[in-house]
PLY file of the C-alpha trace (Angstrom):
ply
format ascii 1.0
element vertex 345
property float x
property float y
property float z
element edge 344
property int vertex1
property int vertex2
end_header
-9.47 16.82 -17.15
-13.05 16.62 -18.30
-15.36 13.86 -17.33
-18.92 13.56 -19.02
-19.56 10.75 -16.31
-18.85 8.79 -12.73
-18.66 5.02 -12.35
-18.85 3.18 -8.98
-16.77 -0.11 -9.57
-17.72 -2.64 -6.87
-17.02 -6.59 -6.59
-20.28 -7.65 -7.23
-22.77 -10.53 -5.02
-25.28 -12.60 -6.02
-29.45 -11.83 -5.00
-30.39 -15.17 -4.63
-30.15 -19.12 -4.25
-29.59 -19.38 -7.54
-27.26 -17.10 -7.61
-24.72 -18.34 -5.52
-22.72 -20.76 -7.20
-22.83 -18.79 -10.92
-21.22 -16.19 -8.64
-18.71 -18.01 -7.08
-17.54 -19.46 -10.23
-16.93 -15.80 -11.62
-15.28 -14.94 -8.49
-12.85 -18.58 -8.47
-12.40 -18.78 -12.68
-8.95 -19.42 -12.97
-7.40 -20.22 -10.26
-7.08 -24.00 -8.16
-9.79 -23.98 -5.59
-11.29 -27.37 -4.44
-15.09 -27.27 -5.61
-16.12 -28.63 -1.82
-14.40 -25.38 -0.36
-16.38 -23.32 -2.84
-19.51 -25.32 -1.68
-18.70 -24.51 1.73
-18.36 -20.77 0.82
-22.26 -21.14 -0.56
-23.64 -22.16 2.23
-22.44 -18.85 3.94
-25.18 -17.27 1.43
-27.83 -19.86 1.44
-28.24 -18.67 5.24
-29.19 -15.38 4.34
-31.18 -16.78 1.04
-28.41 -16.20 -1.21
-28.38 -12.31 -1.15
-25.05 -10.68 -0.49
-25.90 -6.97 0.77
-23.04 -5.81 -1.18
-25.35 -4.96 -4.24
-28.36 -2.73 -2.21
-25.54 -1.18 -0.65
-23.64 -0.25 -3.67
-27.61 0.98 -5.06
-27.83 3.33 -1.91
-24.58 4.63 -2.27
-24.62 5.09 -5.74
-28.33 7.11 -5.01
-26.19 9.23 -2.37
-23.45 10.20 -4.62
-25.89 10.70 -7.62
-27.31 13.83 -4.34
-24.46 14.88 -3.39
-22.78 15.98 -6.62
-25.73 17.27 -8.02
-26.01 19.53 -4.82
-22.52 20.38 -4.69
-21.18 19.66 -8.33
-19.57 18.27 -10.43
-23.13 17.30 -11.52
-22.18 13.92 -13.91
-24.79 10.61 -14.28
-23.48 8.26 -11.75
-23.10 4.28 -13.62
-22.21 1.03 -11.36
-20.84 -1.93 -12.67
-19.38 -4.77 -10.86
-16.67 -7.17 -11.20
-17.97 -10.60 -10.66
-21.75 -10.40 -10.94
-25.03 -8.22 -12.40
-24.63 -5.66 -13.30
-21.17 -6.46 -15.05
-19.04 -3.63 -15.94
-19.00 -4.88 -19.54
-22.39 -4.33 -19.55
-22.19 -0.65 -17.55
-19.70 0.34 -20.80
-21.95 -0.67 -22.71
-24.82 1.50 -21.52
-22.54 4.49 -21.30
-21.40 3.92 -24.86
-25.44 4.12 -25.97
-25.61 7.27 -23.84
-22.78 9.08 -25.45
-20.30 8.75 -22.34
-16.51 9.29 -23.31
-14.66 9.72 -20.63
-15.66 8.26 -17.05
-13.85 8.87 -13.64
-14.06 5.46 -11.93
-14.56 4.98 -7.83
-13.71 1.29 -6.66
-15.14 0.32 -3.26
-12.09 -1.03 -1.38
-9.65 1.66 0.22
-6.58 0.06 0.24
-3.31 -1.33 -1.73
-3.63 -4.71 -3.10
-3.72 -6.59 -5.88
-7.36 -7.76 -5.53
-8.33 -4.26 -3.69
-6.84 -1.85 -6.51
-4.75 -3.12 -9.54
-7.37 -6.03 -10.53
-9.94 -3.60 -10.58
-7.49 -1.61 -12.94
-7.68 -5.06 -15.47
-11.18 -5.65 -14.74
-11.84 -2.18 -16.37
-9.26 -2.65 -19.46
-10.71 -6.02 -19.56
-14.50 -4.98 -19.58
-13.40 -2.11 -22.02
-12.09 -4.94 -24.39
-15.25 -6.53 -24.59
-17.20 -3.52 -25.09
-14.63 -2.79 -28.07
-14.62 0.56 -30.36
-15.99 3.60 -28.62
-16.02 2.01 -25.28
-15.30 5.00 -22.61
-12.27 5.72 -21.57
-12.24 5.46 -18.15
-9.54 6.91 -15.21
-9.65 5.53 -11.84
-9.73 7.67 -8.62
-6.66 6.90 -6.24
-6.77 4.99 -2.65
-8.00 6.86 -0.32
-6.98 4.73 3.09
-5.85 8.22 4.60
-8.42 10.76 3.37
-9.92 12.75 6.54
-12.84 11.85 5.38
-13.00 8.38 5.44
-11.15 8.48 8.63
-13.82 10.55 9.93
-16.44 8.46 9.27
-15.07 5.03 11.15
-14.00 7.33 13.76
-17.40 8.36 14.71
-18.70 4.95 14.00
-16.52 3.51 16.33
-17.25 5.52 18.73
-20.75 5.20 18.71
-20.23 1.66 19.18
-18.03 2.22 22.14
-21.01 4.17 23.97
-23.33 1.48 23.50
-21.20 0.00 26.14
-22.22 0.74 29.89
-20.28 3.93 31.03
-18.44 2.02 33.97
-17.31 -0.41 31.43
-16.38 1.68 28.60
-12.61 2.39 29.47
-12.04 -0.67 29.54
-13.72 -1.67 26.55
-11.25 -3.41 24.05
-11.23 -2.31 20.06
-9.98 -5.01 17.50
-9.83 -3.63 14.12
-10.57 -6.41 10.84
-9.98 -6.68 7.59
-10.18 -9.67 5.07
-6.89 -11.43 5.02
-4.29 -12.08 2.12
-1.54 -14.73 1.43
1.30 -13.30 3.01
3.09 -13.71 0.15
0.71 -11.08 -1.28
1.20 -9.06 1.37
4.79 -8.35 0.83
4.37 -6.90 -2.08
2.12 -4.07 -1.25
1.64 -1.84 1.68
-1.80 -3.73 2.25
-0.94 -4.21 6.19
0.96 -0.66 6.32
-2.01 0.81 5.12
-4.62 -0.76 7.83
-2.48 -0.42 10.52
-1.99 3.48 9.69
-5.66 3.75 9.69
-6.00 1.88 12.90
-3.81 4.23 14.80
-5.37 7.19 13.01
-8.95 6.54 14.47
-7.73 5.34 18.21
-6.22 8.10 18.20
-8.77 10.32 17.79
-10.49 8.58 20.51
-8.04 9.23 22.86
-6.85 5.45 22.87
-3.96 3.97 22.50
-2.88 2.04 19.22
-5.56 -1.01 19.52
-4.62 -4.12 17.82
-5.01 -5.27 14.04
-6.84 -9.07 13.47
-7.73 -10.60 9.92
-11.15 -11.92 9.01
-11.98 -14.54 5.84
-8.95 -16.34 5.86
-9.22 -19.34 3.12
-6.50 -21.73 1.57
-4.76 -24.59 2.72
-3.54 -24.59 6.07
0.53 -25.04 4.69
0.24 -21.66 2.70
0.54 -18.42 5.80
-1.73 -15.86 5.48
-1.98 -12.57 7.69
-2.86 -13.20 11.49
-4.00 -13.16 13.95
-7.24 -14.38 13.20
-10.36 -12.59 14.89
-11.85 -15.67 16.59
-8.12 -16.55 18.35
-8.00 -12.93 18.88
-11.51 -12.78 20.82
-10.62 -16.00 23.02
-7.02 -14.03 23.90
-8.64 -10.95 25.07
-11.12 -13.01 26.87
-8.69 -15.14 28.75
-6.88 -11.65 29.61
-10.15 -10.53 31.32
-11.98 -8.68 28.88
-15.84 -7.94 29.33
-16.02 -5.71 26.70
-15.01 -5.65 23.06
-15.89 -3.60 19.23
-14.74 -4.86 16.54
-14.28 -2.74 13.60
-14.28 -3.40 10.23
-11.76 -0.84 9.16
-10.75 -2.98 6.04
-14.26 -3.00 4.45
-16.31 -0.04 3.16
-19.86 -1.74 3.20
-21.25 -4.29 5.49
-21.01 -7.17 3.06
-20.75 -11.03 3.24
-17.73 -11.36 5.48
-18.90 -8.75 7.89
-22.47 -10.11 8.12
-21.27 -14.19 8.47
-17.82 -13.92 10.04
-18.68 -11.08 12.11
-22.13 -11.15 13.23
-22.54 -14.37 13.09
-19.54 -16.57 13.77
-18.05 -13.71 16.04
-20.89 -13.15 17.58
-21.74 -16.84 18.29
-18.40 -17.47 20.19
-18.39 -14.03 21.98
-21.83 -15.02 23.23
-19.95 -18.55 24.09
-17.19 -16.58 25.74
-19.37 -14.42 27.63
-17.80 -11.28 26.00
-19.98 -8.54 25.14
-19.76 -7.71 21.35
-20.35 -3.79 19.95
-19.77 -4.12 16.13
-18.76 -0.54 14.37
-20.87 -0.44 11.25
-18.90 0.69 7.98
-18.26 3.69 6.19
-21.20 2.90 4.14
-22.73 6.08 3.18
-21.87 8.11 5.75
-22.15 11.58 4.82
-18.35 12.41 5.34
-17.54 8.98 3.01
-19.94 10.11 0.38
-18.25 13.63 0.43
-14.74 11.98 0.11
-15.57 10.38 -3.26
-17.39 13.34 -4.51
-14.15 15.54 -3.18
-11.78 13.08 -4.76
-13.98 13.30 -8.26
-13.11 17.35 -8.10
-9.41 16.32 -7.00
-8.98 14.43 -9.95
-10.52 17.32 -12.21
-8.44 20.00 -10.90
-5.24 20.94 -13.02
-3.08 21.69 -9.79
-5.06 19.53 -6.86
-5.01 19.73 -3.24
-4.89 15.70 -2.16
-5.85 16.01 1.63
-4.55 13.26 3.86
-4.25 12.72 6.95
-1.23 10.71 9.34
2.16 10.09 8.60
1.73 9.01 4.92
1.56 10.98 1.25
-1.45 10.74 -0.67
-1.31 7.45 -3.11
-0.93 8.05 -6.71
-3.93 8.25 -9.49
-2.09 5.63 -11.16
-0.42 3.07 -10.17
3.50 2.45 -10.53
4.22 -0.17 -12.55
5.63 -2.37 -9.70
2.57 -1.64 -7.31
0.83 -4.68 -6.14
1.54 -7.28 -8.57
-0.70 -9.94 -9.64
-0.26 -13.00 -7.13
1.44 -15.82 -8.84
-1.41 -19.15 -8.31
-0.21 -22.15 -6.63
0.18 -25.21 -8.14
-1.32 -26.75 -5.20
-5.55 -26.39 -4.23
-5.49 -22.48 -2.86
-8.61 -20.58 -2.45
-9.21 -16.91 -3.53
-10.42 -14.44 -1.02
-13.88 -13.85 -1.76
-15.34 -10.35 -0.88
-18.97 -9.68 -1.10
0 1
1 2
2 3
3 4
4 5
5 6
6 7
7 8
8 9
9 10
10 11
11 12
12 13
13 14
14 15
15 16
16 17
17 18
18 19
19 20
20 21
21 22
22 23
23 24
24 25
25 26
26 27
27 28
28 29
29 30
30 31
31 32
32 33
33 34
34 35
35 36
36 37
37 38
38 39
39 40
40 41
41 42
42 43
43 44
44 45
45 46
46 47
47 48
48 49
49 50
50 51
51 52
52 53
53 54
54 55
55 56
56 57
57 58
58 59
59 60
60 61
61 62
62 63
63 64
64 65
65 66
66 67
67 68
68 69
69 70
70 71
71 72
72 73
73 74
74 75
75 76
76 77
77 78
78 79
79 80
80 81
81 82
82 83
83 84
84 85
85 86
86 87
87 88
88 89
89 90
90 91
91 92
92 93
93 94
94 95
95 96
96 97
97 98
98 99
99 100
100 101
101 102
102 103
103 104
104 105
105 106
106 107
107 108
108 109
109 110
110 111
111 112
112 113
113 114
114 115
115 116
116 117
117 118
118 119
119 120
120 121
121 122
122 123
123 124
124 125
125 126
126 127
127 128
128 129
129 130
130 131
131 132
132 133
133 134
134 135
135 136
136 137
137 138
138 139
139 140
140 141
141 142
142 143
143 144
144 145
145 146
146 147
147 148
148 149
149 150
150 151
151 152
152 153
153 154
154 155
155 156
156 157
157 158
158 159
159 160
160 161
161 162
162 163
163 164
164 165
165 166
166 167
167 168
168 169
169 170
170 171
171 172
172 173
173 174
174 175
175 176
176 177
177 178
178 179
179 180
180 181
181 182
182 183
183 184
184 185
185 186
186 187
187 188
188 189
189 190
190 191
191 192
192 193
193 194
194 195
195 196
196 197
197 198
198 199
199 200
200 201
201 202
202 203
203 204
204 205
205 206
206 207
207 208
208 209
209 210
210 211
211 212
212 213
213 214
214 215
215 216
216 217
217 218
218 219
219 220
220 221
221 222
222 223
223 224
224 225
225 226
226 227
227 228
228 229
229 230
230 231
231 232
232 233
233 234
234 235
235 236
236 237
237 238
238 239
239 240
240 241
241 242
242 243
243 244
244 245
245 246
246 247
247 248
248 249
249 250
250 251
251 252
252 253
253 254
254 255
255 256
256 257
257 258
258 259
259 260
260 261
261 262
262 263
263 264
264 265
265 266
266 267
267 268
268 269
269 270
270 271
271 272
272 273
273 274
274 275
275 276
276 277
277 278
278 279
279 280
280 281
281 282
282 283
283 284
284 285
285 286
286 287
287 288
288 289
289 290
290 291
291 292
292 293
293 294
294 295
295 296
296 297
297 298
298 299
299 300
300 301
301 302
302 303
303 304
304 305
305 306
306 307
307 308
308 309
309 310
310 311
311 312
312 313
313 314
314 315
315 316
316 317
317 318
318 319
319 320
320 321
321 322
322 323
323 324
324 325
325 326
326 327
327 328
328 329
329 330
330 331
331 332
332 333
333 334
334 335
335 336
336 337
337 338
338 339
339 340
340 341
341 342
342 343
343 344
């Protein structure tokens, strides 16, 4: 398959107070959220002035990509566009359609199964091609990549840097609790969401020499009637504490940036009751752009453009399809009662 160009597809956060609430009406159009739960999701932002990392994150990995494949090939113009705020893929299209682009290979940021973390991102594309309307670029998107070496690699060696920032005499002992942003368990059910995070769980304690260390869920929202995934990190931190625990790292497996949820419900609010609990807290940084992450995408690009390709995985799984089966991770059906979305930035 030729490709004239590379899009990074990301979810988009707002750079400012003013921001914030524009944003989180993009993110909540649609669906049955109260307004004062969305106002309590702003003032998550207005601590840090409004700005979500996500977007200079997405900018410095988009700069190490745009490196790496000019280094190694296949040397394309890398585009970002995002799916709730600036820049909006709409507006990327656009851009690409001016520059002559006809065919794009698309990487989203999220490595796992879900509707929100694959097949939206699918629409959002069609959807943004819509609006662009004759000529827009076609545009294919890569596959998940939960179990590529390479992004194993990298949280591997991030968690273990975190683990020896822990006193030597304390390290064995040192607990690991592995995150990622929570889904209605309805949702869950019908996608391998959960499979997927636990696989890559047991894929980096192992190559630390651990055993299996538990799974916990971050950024729960809704109603209290309507189950989502559990257990939730801050009941999971007051568990391990009452078990005798001095020592913990958490690691954000289920993210591949340090965005919104990592910086408030991590380092702050997990941090805050840790330092309540009197548990020392090591927190793994993200795949970010870590080199072996950046060469994943750049090695799943040349996957993709290969006739007969070689999908490298790693664990007890096969590699994920480049396009999803028509039964994969369908869209969640909304609640007639007040629900709130997950909101990822």
């Amino acid at each position: 398959m030729n490709y004239d160009a590379i899009l990074l597809v990301s979810f988009g956060g707002p750079e400012g107070n003013a921001d914030v609430l524009p944003f989180l009406e993009n993110v909540l159009r649609g669906r049955n959220v109260p307004r004062e739960r969305m106002l309590q999701v702003a003032e998550h932002y207005y601590i840090f002035g409004g700005k979500s990392p996500i977007n200079d994150q997405n900018r410095t990995l988009m700069a190490a990509l745009q490196t790496e494949v000019k280094k190694h090939g296949p040397d394309l113009p890398v585009y970002w566009g995002n799916r709730n705020w600036h820049p909006m893929l709409a507006d990327t299209l656009r851009q690409m359609r001016a520059d002559g682009v006809k065919r794009a290979i698309a990487f989203a940021t999220s490595a796992y199964s879900s509707y929100s973390s694959c097949r939206q991102y699918r629409e959002n594309i069609a959807s943004a091609q819509a609006a662009v309307g004759g000529g827009a670029p076609l545009v294919d998107k890569l596959r998940v990549f939960y179990n590529h070496p390479l992004f194993i690699g990298a949280n591997v060696d991030h968690v273990r840097a975190a683990l020896y920032r822990i006193p030597e005499d304390r390290r064995g002992a040192a607990r690991i609790a592995y995150t990622a942003h929570s889904i209605p368990v309805g949702m869950s059910q019908s996608c391998d969401y959960q499979r997927q995070l636990l696989e890559v769980g047991r894929l980096v304690s192992e190559a630390l020499g651990r055993a299996p260390d538990p799974l916990v869920f971050q950024s729960r929202s809704g109603p209290a009637s309507q189950p989502w995934l559990e257990p939730d990190i801050l009941d999971h931190l007051r568990e391990i504490k009452r078990q005798g625990a001095t020592d913990v790292v958490i690691a954000p497996i289920g993210f591949v940036s340090d965005h919104m949820e990592v910086l408030y419900d991590l380092d702050t609010e997990a941090r805050l009751l840790c330092g309540e609990l009197g548990l020392n807290l090591e927190r793994a940084a993200t795949a970010g752009t870590h080199a072996k992450f950046v060469s994943m995408i750049r090695e799943l690009i040349v996957e993709r453009i290969e006739e007969r390709p070689a999908r490298r995985v790693v664990g007890n799984y096969p590699a994920n399809p480049d396009v999803c089966l028509i039964d994969c991770c369908p869209a969640p059906v909304r609640p007639t009662m007040p629900a709130v979305a997950t909101v990822a930035t």
